[in-house]
C-alpha positions, 0 to 999 in steps of 0.5 A: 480890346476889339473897341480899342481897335476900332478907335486905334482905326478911326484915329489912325485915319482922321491923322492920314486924311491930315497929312494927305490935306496938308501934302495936297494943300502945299502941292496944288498951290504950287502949281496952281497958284505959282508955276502954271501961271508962270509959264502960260501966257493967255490968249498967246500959244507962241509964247506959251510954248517958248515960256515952257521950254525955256522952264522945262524943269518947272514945268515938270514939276508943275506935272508932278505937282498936280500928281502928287496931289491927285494921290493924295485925293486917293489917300483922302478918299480911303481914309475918310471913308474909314472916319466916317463908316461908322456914321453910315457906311454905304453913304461913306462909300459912296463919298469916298467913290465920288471923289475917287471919280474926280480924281480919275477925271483929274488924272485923265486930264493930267495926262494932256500936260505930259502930251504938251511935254512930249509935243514940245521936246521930242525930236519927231513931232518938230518933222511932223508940225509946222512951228505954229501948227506945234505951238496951237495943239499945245495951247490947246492940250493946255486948255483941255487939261483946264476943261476936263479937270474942272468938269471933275470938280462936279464930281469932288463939289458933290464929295463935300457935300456928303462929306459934310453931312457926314461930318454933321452926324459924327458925334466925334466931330464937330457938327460945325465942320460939316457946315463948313464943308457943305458950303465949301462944296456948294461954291465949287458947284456954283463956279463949275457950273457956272459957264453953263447955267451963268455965263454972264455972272462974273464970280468965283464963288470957290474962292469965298468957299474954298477953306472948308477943306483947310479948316477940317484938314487943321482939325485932323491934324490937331484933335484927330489923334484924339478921337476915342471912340466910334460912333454906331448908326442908330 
């Protein structure tokens, strides 16, 4: 009886890290992919402004968005740190703290979207600022958002890769994923520090590597249920 709790347990968890990956990935394109870039205009803070507050809607969604998917981060990093304890608990631990780390980066930085909003549609900050002085701290608080979320990723690129040798060494899932998921977080690396370490090299290696994370999040949905039992360190 006190097996089957545990495999209850590790399946559970291997179903809610499907469905928060599957929340995240719907969430974080829309943003990302969809209505940020919508409503920026590079390399031009007045029409920036004007875009966001003419679609004020959209961009408070793209807000919502963006925290939507940082909760789902949370949710992840409990649920597969339940997965994987028994594979080896403190480094399971530490996993699921790097990407707890990342997501309160993510959430700091987050917080520079709401002071944008707040900048362009409270009536107190248009007697303070001039129109262009307005318009040049939002385009910079929107800059500042891209800057401290991507220095997280340093945190999340180094989540993957424990999470992928953990992966490896779990005889109940596939040893391949972890492969996979250590290539994913190595190409996050590789493009987060890359304005620091190769500025002249023009690649987003993220975008070669960034399906680690889908194809672990369709097993979970697919053969997660099925995991039966836990897996001891020996």
């Amino acid at each position: 009886m006190q097996n089957s709790k545990v495999n209850v347990s590790l399946r559970s968890a291997a179903v809610i890290s499907g469905f928060a990956l599957l929340t995240s990935v719907i969430a974080a394109p829309f943003a990302e992919l969809y209505a940020f870039p919508r409503l920026v205009v590079p390399g031009n803070a007045i029409e920036t402004a004007k875009k966001i507050l003419s679609n004020q809607s959209l961009f408070v969604l793209v807000i919502f968005a963006y925290l939507l998917t940082f909760i789902c981060d949370v949710i992840i990093a409990w649920a597969t740190y339940i997965l994987l304890k028994p594979v080896n608990g403190p480094l399971s631990l530490l996993t699921a703290g790097l990407r707890l780390i990342y997501t309160i980066v993510a959430l700091v930085a987050l917080n520079n979207l709401v002071t944008v909003y707040r900048l362009l549609t409270a009536p107190e900050f248009k007697d303070v600022f001039e129109p262009q002085q307005l318009y040049a701290q939002v385009f910079l608080y929107l800059r500042v958002f891209r800057y401290h979320w991507y220095f997280g990723i340093i945190f999340f690129a180094f989540h993957l890769l424990f999470l992928g040798f953990l992966v490896m060494k779990a005889r109940f899932i596939p040893g391949i994923l972890g492969i996979i998921l250590m290539i994913t977080g190595i190409g996050y690396l590789l493009t987060t520090l890359k304005p620091y370490l190769f500025p002249t090299i023009n690649v987003d290696f993220a975008s070669y590597t960034f399906y680690g994370e889908l194809i672990f999040m369709l097993w979970l949905l697919i053969r997660g249920w099925t995991i039966k039992e836990p897996i001891e360190n020996t």
